[in-house]
C-alpha positions as CSV (number, residue, x, y, z in Angstrom):
1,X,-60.5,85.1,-51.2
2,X,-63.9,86.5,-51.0
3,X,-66.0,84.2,-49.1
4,X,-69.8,85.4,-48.9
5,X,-73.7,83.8,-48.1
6,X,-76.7,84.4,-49.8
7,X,-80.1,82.9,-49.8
8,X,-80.0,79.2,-51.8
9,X,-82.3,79.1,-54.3
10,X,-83.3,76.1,-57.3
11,X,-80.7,76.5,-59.4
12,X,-78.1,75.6,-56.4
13,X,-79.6,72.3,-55.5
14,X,-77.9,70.1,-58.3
15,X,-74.5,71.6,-57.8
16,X,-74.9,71.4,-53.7
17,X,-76.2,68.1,-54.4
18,X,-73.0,67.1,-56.6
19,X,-70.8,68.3,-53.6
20,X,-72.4,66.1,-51.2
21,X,-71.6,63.0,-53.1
22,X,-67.8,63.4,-53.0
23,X,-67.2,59.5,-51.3
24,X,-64.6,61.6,-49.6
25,X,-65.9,64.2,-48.2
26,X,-68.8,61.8,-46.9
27,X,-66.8,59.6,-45.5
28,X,-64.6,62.9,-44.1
29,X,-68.1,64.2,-42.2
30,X,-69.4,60.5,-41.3
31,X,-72.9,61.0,-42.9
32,X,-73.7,59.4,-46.4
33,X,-74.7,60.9,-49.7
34,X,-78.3,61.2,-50.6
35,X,-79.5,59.8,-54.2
36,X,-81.2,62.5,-55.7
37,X,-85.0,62.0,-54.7
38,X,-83.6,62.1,-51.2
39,X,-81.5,65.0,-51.7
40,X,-84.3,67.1,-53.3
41,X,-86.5,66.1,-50.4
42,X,-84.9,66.9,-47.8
43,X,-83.9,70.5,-49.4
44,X,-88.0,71.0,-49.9
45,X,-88.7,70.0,-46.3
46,X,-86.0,72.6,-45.1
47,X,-87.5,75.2,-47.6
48,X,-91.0,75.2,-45.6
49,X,-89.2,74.6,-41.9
50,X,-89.3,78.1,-40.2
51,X,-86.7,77.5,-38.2
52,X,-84.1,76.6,-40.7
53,X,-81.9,79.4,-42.2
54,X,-79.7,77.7,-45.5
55,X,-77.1,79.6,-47.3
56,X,-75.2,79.1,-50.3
57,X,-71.6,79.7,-49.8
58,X,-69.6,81.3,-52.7
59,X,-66.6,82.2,-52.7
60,X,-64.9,84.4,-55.5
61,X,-68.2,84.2,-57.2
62,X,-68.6,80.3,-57.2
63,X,-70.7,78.1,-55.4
64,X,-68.5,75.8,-52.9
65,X,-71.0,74.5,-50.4
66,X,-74.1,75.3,-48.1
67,X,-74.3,76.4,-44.6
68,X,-77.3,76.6,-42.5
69,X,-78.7,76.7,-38.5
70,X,-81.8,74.8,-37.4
71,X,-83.4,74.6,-34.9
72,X,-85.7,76.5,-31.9
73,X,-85.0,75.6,-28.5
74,X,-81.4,75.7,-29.2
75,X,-79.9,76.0,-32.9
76,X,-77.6,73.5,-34.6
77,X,-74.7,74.7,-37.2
78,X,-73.7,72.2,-40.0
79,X,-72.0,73.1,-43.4
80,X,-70.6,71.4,-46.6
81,X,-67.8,72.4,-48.7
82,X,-66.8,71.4,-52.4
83,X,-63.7,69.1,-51.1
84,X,-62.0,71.4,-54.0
85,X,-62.0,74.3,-52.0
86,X,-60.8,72.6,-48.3
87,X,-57.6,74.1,-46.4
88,X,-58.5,78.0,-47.6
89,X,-60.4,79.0,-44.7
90,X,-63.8,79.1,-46.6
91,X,-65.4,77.4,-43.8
92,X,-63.9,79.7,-41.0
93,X,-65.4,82.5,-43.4
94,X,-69.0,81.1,-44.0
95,X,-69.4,80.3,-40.1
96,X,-68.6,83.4,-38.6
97,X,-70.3,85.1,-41.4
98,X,-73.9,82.7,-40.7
99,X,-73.4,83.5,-36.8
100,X,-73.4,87.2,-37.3
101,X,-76.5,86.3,-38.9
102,X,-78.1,83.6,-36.5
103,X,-77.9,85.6,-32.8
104,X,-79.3,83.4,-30.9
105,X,-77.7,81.5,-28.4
106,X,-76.7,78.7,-27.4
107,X,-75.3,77.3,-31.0
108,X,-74.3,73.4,-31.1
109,X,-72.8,71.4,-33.7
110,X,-71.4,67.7,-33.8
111,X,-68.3,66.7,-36.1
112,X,-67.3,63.3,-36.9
113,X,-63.8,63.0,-34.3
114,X,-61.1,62.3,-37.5
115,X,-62.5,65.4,-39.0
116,X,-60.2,67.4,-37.4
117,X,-60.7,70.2,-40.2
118,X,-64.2,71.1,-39.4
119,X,-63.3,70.8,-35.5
120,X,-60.7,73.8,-36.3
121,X,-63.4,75.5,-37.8
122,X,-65.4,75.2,-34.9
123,X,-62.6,76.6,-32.3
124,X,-61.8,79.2,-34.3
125,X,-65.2,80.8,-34.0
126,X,-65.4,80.6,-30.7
127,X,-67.1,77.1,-30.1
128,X,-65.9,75.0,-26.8
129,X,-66.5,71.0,-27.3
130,X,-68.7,69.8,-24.7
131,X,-68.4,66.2,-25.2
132,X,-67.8,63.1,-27.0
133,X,-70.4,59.9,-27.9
134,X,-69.9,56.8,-30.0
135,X,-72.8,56.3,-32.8
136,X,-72.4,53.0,-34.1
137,X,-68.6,52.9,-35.4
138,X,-67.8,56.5,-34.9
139,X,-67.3,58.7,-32.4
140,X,-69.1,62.5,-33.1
141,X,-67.7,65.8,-31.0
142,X,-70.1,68.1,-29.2
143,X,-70.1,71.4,-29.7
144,X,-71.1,74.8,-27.8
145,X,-71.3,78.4,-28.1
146,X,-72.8,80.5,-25.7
């Protein structure tokens, strides 16, 4: 499978914003769909932030989620992927491809703790968890790498 990143533009919003609603998958990553007004503005907010890098993922030449690193003092990693294309090791793909992209260093990310796909994802590229906190009825996974 050919799994690449390019810059998100416009005409990716609706579909990205399709994939976040999946009760499934929001459940699966512990945070909750946006309506649409929300959705668009928090993508506009992250258009002018200069310290946020987004990427469409696409693999075989369709879009299957976003990735993107925020951040200055130290960045954060998050990504979401159409629950259609889980198990294929598009996310292992789209992360290693972002942090040959995003060089600095330290790079954290949290994962909900029964999300033990994305926490995969994570080890596999080289990430170390650092910890474990409870947030209201769930329990998120700190991650590091240096």
């Amino acid at each position: 499978m050919d799994v690449t990143l390019r810059e998100t533009t416009l005409e990716d919003v609706p579909i990205l914003f399709e994939h976040q609603r999946d009760p499934v998958a929001a459940e699966m990553a512990a945070f909750p769909s946006r309506d649409w007004e929300a959705f668009v503005a928090h993508d506009a907010k992250l258009r002018v932030d200069p310290t946020a890098i987004r990427r469409t993922i696409v693999a075989d030449g369709a879009v299957v989620g976003s990735i993107g690193a925020w951040g200055e003092d130290e960045r954060e990693v998050g990504y979401w992927i159409d629950r259609a294309a889980w198990g294929k090791g598009i996310a292992s793909a789209a992360l290693a491809a972002l942090l040959a992209e995003v060089q600095e260093r330290p790079v954290t990310a949290h994962v909900a703790e029964h999300n033990v796909g994305s926490m995969r994802v994570l080890e596999r590229n080289g990430f170390v968890e650092t910890g474990r906190e409870q947030e209201e009825d769930i329990v998120m996974v700190g991650f590091r790498l240096d």
